[in-house]
C-alpha positions as CSV (number, residue, x, y, z in Angstrom):
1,X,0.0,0.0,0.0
2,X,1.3,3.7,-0.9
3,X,0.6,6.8,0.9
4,X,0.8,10.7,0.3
5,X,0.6,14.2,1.9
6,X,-1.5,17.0,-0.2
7,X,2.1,19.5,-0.6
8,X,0.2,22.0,-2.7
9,X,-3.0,24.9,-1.0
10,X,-5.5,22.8,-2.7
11,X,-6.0,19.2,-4.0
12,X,-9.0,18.9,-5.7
13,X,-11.0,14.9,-5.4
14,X,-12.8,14.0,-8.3
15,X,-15.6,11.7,-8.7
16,X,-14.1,10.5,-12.1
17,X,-10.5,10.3,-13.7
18,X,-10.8,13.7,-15.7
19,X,-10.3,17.4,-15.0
20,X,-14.0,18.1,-16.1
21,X,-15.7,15.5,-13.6
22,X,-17.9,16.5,-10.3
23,X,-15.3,17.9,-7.3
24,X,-16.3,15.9,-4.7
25,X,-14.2,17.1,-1.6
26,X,-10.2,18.7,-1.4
27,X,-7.6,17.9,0.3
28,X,-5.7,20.6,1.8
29,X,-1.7,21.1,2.7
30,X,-1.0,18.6,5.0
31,X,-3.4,16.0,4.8
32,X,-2.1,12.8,4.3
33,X,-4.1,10.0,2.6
34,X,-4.1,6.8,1.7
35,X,-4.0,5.4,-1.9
36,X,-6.2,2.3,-2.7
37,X,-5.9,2.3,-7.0
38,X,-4.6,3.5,-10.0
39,X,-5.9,4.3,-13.1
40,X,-3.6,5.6,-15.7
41,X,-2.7,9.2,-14.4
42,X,-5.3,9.4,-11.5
43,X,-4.9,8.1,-8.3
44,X,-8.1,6.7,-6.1
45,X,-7.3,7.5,-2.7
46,X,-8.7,7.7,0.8
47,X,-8.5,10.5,3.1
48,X,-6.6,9.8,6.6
49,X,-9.0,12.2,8.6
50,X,-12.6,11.4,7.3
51,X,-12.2,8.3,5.2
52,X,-13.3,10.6,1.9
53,X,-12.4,8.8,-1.3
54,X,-11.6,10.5,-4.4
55,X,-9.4,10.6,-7.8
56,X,-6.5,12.9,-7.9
57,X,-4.4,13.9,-10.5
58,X,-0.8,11.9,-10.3
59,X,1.4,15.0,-10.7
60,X,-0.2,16.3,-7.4
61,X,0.7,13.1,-5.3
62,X,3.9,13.6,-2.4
63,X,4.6,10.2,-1.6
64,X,5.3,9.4,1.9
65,X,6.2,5.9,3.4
66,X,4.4,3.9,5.6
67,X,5.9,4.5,9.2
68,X,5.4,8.3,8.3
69,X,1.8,8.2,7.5
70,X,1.3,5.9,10.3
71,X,2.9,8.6,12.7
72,X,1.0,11.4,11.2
73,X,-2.5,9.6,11.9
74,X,-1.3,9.0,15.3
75,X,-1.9,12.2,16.6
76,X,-4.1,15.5,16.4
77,X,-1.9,18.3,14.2
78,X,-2.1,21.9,14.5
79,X,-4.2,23.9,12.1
80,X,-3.4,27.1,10.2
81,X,-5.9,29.9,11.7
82,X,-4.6,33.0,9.3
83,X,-6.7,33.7,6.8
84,X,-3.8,33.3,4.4
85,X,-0.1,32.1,4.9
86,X,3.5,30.9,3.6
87,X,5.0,27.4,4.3
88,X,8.4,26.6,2.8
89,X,12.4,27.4,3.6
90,X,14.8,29.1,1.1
91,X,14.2,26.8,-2.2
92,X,10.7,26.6,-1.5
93,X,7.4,29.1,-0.8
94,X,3.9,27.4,-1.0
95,X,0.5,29.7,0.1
96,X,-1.6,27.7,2.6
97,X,-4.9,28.7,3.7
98,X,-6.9,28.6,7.6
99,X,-7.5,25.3,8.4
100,X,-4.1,23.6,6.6
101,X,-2.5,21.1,8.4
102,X,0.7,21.6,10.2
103,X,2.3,18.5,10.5
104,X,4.3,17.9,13.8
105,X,4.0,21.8,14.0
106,X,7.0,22.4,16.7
107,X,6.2,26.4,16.8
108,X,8.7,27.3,14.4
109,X,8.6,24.3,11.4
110,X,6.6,21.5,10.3
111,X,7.9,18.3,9.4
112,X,7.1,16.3,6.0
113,X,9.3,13.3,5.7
114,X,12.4,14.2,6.4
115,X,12.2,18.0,5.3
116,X,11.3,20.7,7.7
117,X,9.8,23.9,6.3
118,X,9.2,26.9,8.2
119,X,5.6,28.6,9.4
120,X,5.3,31.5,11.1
121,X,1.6,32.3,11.3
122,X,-0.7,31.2,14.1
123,X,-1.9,27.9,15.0
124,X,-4.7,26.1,16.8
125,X,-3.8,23.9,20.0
126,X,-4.6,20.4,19.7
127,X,-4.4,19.9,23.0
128,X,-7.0,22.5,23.7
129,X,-10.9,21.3,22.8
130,X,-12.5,25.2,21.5
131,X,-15.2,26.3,23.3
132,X,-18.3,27.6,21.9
133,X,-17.2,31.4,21.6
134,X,-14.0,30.2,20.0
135,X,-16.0,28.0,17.3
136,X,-18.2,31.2,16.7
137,X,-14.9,32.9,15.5
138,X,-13.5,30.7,13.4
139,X,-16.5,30.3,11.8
140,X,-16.8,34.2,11.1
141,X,-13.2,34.1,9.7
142,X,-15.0,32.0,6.5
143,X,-17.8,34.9,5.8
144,X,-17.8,35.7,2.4
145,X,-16.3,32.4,1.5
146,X,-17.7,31.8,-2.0
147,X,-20.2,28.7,-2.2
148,X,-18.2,25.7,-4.2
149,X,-19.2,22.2,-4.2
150,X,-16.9,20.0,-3.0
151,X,-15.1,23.0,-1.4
152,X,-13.0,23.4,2.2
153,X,-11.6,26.7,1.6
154,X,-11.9,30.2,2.6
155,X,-11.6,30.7,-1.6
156,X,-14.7,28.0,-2.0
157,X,-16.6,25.8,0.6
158,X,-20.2,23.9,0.8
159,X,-21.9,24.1,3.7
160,X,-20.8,20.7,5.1
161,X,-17.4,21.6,4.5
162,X,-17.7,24.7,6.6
163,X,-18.9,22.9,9.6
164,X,-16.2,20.7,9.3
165,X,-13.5,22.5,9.1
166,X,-14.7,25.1,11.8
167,X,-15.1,22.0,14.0
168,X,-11.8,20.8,12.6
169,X,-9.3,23.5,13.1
170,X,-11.2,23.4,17.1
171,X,-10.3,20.4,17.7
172,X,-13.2,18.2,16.5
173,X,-13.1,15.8,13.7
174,X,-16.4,15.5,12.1
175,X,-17.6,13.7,8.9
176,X,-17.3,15.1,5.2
177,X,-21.5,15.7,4.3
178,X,-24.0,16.8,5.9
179,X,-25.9,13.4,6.1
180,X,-23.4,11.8,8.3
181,X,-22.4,14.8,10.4
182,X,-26.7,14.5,11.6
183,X,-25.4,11.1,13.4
184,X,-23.4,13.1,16.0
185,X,-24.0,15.1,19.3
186,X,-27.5,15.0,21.6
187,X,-30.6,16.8,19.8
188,X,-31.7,19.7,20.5
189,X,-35.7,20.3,20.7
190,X,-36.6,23.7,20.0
191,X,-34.8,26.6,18.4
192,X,-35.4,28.7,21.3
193,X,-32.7,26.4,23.1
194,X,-30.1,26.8,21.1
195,X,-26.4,27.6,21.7
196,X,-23.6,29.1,19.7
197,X,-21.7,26.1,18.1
198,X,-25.1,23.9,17.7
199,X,-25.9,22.6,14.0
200,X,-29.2,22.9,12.1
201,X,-29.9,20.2,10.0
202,X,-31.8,20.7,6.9
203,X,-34.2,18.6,4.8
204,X,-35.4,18.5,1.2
205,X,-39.2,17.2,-0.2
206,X,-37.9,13.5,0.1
207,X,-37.0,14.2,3.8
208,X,-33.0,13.7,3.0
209,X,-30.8,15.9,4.8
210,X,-29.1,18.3,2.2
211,X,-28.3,21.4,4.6
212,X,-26.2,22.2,7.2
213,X,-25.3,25.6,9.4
214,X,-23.7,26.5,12.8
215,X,-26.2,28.1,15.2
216,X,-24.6,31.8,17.1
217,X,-26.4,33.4,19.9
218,X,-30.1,35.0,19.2
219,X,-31.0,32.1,16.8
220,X,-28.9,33.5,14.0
221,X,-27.3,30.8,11.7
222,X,-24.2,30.7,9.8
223,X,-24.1,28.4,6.1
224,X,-23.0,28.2,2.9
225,X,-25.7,29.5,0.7
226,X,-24.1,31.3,-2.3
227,X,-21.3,32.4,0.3
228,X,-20.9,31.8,3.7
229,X,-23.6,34.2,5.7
230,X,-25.4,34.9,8.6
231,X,-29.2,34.3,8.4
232,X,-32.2,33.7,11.0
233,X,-33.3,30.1,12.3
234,X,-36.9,29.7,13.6
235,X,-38.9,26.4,14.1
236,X,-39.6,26.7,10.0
237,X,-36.3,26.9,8.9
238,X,-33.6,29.9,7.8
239,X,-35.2,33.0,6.5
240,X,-33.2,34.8,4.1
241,X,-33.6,38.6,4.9
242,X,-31.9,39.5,1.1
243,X,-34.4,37.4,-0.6
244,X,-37.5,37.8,1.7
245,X,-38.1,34.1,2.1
246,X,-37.2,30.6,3.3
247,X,-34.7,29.0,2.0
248,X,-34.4,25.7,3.8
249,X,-36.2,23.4,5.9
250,X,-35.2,22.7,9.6
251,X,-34.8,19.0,9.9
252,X,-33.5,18.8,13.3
253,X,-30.7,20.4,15.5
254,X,-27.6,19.0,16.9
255,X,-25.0,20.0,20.3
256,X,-21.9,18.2,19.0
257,X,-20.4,19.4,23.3
């Protein structure tokens, strides 16, 4: 079995081997994955922090061996938490965005292989689980994040992504889609009971969940909905001040602490 780390801001996984085919998550600097087949320049491969499968493109693939990949799954790594930042040493600059991983982050470098490459941004604590005012602003650093299937970046992100990496870089691994984040956390009854860092769940006709956004305080919601935005959540759903309307149905709501 071969393994890799994501060396480059953005990795796109694609449903199919081709440029043109559906985005179906990214990986992002420093997340290592596992690869589980090969077709002609695409590479299958599984994620190492949600289990995500998806083809990448073989020119985008930093092998890593085995007792490296083991060691990075081993633990919880810092995440990036400025908007926008440099990773590299004097041969080497590569941007990396908030929520990057920083592999064996020591406060100075990171460590990839055998390389070390310097960061000198800020970083979240592993060791330290966020509390619910700290979630509410990391989620506000993604406002005006553009709406992108598939995405997990401040540059593009769907609305499951954003509740997984705003989770993520706090210290909590959730699923990729919104369908098996629902699974997690104790529900919460009524909308009046809601607390900053809950997550509204969101249905469509069929009853499927499709939707996802982090509750703040005075019922107001955060999502991906064209961009990342604040909106208001009552027992019908999120009503859309801009457009004067509901947009989705509440399903059900979630305390993931």
């Amino acid at each position: 079995m071969d393994y890799g780390i994501c060396m480059l801001s953005l990795v796109p996984l694609r449903a199919e081997t081709s440029d043109k085919a559906e985005l179906v998550t990214q990986l992002l600097f420093g997340e290592c994955y596992e690869l589980v087949d090969r077709q002609d320049n695409w590479l299958y491969v599984q994620l190492a922090t949600d289990g995500y499968r998806g083809w990448i493109d073989h020119k985008q693939h930093t092998p890593v061996p085995v007792a490296y990949f083991e060691e990075w799954r081993a633990v919880t790594h810092p995440r990036a938490t400025d908007l926008v930042q440099v990773v590299g040493n004097a041969e080497t600059r590569i941007p990396v965005g908030i929520g990057s991983y920083l592999p064996f982050f020591d406060g100075t470098a990171i460590r990839v292989n055998d390389q070390r490459l310097h960061y000198h941004g800020h970083a979240s604590d592993p060791a330290a689980k966020a509390n619910a005012t700290q979630l509410a602003e990391v989620a506000k650093s993604f406002l005006k994040a553009p709406y992108l299937w598939g995405g997990k970046s401040v540059f593009g992100i769907d609305c499951s992504g954003f509740v997984q990496q705003v989770y993520g870089i706090c210290g909590y691994q959730l699923p990729r889609d919104a369908w098996q984040q629902v699974e997690h956390g104790q529900e919460v009854h009524f909308v009046t009971q809601t607390q900053p860092g809950d997550l509204a769940f969101f249905a469509n006709s069929e009853g499927r969940i499709t939707h996802v956004g982090l509750m703040l305080e005075e019922q107001k919601i955060m999502h991906a909905h064209g961009e990342v935005r604040i909106d208001t959540l009552d027992h019908n759903g999120i009503y859309n001040s801009d457009f004067k309307r509901y947009t989705h149905q509440l399903r059900i709501i979630k305390r993931i602490f």
